[in-house]
MITOR-507536 format. One record per residue (C-alpha): residue number from 1; residue in one letter; x, y, z. Coordinates in nm, 4 decimals, m for minus. Example, Ala and Ser with C-alpha at 12.3 -4.5 7.8 and 13.67 -1.06 7.14 Angstrom:
2
<rec 1,'A',<1.2300,m0.4500,0.7800>>
<rec 2,'S',<1.3670,m0.1060,0.7140>>
***
This chain:
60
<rec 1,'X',<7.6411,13.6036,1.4355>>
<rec 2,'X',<7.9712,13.4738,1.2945>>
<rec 3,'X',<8.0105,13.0951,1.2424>>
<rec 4,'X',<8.3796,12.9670,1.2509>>
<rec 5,'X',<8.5030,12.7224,0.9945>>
<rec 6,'X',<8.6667,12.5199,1.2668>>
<rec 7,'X',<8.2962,12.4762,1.3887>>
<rec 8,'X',<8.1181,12.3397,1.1029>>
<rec 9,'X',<8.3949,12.1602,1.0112>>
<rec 10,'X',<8.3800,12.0019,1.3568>>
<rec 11,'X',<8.0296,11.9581,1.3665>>
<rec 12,'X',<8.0484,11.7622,1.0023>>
<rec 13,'X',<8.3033,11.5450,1.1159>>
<rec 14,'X',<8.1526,11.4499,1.4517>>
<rec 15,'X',<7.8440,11.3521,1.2680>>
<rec 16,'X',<8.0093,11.1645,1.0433>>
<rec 17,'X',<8.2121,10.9688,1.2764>>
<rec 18,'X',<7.8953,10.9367,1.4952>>
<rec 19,'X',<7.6814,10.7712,1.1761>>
<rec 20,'X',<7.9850,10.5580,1.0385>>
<rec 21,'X',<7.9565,10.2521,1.3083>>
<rec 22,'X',<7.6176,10.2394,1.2154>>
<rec 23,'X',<7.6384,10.1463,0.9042>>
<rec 24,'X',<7.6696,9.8275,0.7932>>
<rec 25,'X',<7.8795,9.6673,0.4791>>
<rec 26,'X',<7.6092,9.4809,0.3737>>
<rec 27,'X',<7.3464,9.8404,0.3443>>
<rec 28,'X',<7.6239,9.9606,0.1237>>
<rec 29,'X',<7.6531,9.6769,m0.1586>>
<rec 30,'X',<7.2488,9.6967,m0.1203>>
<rec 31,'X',<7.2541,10.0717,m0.1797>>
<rec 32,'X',<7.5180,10.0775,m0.4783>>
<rec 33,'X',<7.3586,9.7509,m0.6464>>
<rec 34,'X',<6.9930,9.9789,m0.5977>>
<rec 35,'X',<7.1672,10.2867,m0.7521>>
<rec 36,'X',<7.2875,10.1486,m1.0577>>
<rec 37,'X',<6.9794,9.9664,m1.1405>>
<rec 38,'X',<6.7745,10.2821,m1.1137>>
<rec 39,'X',<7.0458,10.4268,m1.3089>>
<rec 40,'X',<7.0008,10.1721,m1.5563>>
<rec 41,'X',<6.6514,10.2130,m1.5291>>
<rec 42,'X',<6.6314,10.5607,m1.5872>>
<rec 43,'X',<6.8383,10.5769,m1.8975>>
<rec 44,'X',<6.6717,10.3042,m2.0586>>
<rec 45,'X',<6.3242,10.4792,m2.0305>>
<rec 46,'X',<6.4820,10.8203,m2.1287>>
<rec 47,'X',<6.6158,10.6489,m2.4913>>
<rec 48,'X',<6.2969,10.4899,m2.5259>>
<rec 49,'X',<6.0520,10.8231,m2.4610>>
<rec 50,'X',<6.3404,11.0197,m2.7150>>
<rec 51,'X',<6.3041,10.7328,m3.0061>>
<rec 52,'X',<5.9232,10.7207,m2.9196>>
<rec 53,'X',<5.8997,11.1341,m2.9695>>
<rec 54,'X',<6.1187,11.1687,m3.2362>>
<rec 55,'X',<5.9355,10.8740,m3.4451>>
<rec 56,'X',<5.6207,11.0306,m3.3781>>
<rec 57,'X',<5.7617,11.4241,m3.4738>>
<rec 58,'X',<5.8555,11.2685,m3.8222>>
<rec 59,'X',<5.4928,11.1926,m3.9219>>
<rec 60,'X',<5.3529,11.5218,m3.9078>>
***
């Protein structure tokens, strides 16, 4: 079965005009502010397991 591009792109764009109302200004800040502190987060615990490794690879 063939699928047309017109189709999907269609479908995608009805669903995404069908979700947008729904979502309110407020869930966005909430969701970026969230992102970046997990970001923040995650970077911060990454530097801290490479320093904790590396300073415990120089002893043997």
């Amino acid at each position: 079965m063939e699928t047309n591009i017109s189709l999907k792109a269609g479908t995608a764009s009805g669903t995404v005009l069908s979700i947008l109302p729904n979502i309110l200004s407020e869930d966005v800040v909430k969701t970026i502010i969230l992102a970046a502190l997990g970001a923040s987060v995650s970077f911060t615990v990454s530097l801290l397991l490479k320093c904790l490794t590396k300073s415990k690879n120089k002893q043997y």
